[in-house]
C-alpha positions in Angstrom: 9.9 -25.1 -71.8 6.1 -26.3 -70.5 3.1 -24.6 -70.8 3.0 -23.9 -66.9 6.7 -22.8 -66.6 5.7 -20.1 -69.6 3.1 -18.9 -67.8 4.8 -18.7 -64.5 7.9 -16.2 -65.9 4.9 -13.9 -67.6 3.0 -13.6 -64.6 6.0 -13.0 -62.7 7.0 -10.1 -65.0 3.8 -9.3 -65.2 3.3 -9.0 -60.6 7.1 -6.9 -60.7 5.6 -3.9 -63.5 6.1 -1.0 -61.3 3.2 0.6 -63.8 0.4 -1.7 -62.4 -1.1 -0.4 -58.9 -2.0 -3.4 -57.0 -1.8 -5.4 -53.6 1.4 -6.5 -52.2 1.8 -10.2 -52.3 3.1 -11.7 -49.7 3.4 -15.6 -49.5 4.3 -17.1 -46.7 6.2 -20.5 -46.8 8.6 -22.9 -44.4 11.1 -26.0 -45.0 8.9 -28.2 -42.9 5.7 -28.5 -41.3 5.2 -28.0 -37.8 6.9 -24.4 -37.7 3.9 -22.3 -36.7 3.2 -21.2 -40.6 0.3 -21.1 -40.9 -0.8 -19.4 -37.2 2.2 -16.5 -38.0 -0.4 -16.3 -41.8 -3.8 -16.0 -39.9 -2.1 -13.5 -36.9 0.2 -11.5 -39.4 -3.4 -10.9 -41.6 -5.6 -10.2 -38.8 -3.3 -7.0 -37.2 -2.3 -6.1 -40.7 -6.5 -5.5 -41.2 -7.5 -4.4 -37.4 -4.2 -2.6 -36.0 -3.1 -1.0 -38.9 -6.1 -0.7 -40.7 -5.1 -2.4 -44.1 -7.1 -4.1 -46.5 -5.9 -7.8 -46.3 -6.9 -11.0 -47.9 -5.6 -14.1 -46.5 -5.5 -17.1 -48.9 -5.2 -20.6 -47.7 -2.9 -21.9 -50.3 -2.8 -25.6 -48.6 -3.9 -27.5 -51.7 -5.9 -30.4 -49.7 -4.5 -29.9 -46.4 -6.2 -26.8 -45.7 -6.8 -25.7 -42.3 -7.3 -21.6 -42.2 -11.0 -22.2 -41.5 -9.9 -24.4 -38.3 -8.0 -21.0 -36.5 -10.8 -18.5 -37.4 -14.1 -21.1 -36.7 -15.2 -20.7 -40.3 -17.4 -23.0 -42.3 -14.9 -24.4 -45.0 -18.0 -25.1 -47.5 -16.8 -22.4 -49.6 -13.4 -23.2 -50.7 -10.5 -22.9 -53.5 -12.9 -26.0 -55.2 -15.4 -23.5 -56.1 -12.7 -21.6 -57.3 -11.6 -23.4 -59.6 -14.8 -24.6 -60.6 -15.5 -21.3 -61.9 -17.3 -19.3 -59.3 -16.1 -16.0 -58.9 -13.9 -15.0 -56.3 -15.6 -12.6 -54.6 -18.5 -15.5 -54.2 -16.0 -17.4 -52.6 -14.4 -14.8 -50.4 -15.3 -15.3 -45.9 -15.2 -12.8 -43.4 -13.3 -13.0 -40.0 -14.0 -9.4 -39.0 -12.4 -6.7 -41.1 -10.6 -9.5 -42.8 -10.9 -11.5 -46.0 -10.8 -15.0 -46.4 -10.3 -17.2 -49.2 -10.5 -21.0 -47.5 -8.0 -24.0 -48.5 -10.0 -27.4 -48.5 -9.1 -30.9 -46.6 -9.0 -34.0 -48.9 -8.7 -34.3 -52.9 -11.8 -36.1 -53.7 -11.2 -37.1 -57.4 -8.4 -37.2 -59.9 -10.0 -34.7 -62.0 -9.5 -32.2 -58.9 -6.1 -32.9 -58.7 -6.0 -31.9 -62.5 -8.0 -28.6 -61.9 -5.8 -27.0 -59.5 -3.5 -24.4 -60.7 -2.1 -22.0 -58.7 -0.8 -19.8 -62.0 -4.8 -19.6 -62.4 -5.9 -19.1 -58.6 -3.3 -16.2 -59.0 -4.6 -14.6 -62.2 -8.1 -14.4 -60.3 -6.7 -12.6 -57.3 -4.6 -10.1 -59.9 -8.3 -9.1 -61.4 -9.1 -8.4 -57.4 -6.1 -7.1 -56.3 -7.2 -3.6 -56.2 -9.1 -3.7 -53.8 -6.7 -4.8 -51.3 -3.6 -3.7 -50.1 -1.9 -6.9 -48.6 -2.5 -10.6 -50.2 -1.4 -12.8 -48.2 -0.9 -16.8 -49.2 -0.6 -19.5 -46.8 1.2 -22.1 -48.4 2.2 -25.6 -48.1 4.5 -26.9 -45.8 7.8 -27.7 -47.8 9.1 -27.8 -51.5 6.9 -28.9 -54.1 5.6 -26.9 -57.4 2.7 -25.1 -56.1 4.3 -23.5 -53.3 7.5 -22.1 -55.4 4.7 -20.5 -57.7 3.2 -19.2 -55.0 6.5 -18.0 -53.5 7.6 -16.4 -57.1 4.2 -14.9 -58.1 4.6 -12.7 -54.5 6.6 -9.4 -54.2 7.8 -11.1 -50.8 7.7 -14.4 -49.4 8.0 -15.0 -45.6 10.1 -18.1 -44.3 9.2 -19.4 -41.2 11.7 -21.8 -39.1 12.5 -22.7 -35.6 15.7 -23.4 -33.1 14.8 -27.3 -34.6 17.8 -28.3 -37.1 15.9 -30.0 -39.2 14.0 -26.9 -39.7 16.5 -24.2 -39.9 18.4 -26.8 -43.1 15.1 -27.3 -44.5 14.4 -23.5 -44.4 17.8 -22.7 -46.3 16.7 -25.7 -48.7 13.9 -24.1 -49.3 15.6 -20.5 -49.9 18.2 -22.2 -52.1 15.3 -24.0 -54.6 13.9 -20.0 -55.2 17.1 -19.2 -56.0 18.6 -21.5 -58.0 15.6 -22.3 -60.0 14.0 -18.6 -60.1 17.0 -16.2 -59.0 14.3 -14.9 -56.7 15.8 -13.0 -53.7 12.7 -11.5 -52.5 12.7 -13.2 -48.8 12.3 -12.3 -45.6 13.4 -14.4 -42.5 10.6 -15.5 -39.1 12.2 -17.8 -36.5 9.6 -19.0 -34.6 9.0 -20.8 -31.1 12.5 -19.1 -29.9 13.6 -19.0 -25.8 15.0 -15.5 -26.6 15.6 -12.8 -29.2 19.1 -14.0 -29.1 18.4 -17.2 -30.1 16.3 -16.6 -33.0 18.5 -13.6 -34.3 21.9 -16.3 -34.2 19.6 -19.0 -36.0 18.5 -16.3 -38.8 22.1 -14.9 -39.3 23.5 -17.9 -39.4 21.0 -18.7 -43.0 21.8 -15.2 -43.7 25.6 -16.1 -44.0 25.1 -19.7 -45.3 22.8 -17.5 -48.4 25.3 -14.9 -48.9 28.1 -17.3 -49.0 26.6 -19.7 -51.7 24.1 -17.3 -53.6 25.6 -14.0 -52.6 22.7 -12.3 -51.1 21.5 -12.0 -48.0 17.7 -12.4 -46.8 15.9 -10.1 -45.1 15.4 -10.4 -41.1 11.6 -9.6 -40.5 11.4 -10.8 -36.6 11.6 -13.1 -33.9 8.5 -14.9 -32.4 8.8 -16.4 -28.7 7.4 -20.0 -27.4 4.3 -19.2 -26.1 1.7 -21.6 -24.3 -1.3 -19.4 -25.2 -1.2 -20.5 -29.6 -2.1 -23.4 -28.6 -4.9 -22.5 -26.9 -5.8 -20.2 -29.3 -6.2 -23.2 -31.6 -8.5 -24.5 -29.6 -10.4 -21.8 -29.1 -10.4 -21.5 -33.0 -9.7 -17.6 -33.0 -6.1 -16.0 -33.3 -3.8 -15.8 -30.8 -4.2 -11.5 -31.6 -8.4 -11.7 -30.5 -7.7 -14.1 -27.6 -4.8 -13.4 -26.0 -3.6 -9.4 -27.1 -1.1 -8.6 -24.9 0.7 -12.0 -25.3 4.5 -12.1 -26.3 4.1 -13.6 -29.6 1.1 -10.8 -30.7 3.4 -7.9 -29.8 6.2 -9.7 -32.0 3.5 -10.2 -34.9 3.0 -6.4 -34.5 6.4 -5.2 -34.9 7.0 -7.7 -37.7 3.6 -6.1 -39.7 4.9 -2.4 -38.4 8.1 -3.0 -40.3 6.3 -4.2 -43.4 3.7 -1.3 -43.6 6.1 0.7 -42.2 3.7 2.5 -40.0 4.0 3.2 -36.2 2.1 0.5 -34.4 -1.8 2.9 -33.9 -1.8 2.4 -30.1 2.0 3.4 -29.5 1.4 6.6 -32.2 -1.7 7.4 -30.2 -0.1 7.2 -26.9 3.0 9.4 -28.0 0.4 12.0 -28.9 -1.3 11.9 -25.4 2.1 12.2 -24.3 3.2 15.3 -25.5 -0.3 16.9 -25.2 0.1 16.1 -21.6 3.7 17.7 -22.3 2.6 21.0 -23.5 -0.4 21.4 -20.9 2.2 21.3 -17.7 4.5 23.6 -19.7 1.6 25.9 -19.7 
């Protein structure tokens, strides 16, 4: 066994020691590119920090192809590179309102960077931070490769994203299947994104479900279904969330019931309006 594959299994038994209080990590992954990852990591942040009032830092685990910094207009000069380069994190850290942000970079400029990056070590430096969060979240790369199962492994949770597209729904359960085989890590919860209906994405998520429990003899977790909508890509070009520019869209709403379940807190407007509601009850029964 390597170096890095030692080091993996003791920080994963390390992240799963009830005894520690820290964040939840929660990593967020897909088969393919092209799913609406990384826009579900930047919404699913922002409302867990400004609706439900959580602490939340959102890591853009891209190694090189980083883009974060492109949805929330920030300056990508500070980056994982300083990171890595020894700079403390909290040096590092971005704001995008009442949320966190530690910034990906485009482009691997040298070998030696290439070298540098470890995700084992970028974790180790968010463990000595973690309490003063309550979610991390981390963005990572499109598809299967080594940094984005350590990512997935090191998290108490990892989010898979797919789509009605078959190519992504087989590279989805690919994906699910490599965390299993190789880690026995079950810890997953399911996203299908870009959906005509509810119906469509719940059939497309069961039918991984059954394909998992069939094979592997477990069965992920369903955390939502996120509808086509027009306005994320104008969002994009905005260069602000789809939750800040377009609130009342579809696709937020869906975001908010998928970070209601995982806090497992009433959405603040709905508990607020239930409690105008039956003040207004009580005052025409008086």
């Amino acid at each position: 066994m390597n170096i890095q594959a030692e080091k993996l299994i003791e920080l994963v038994k390390e992240r799963h020691n009830p005894k520690k209080r820290r964040a939840k990590f929660i990593c967020v992954a897909s088969g393919k590119g092209g799913v609406g990852k990384t826009n579900f990591s930047v919404n699913f942040s922002y409302i867990l920090s400004s609706v439900f009032g959580k602490r939340v830092l959102l890591l853009d685990g891209d190694i090189g192809l980083g883009n974060v910094h492109v949805l929330l207009g920030l300056s990508p000069d500070r980056n994982l590179k300083m990171l890595m380069q020894g700079v403390e994190v909290e040096d590092v850290i971005q704001h995008f309102e009442n949320l966190d942000v530690l910034l990906g970079f485009s482009g691997i400029d040298t070998f030696q960077e290439l070298e540098d990056l470890d995700v084992v070590t970028v974790i180790n430096k968010l463990e000595k931070i973690s309490d003063d969060y309550d979610f991390i979240v981390l963005d990572a790369s499109a598809g299967i490769n080594e940094n984005v199962l350590k990512f997935a492994v090191s998290s108490d949770a990892t989010y898979v994203i797919t789509t009605p597209e078959p190519t992504a729904i087989t590279d989805a359960y690919a994906l699910i299947k490599s965390l299993h085989k190789l880690y026995k890590y079950e810890n997953i919860k399911l996203v299908a994104n870009m959906c005509r209906n509810k119906n469509e994405g719940f059939s497309i998520l069961e039918r991984i479900r059954r394909s998992c429990e069939n094979f592997f003899s477990f069965r992920p977790k369903i955390a939502g279904v996120l509808p086509e909508s027009g306005n994320v890509k104008i969002s994009v070009r905005y260069r602000e969330p789809v939750a800040t520019a377009f609130p009342a869209d579809p696709y937020t709403l869906a975001i908010k019931e998928i970070a209601s379940l995982e806090t497992g807190e009433i959405i603040k407007s709905e508990l607020e309006s239930f409690w105008s509601k039956l003040k207004n009850f009580f005052k025409v029964k008086g």
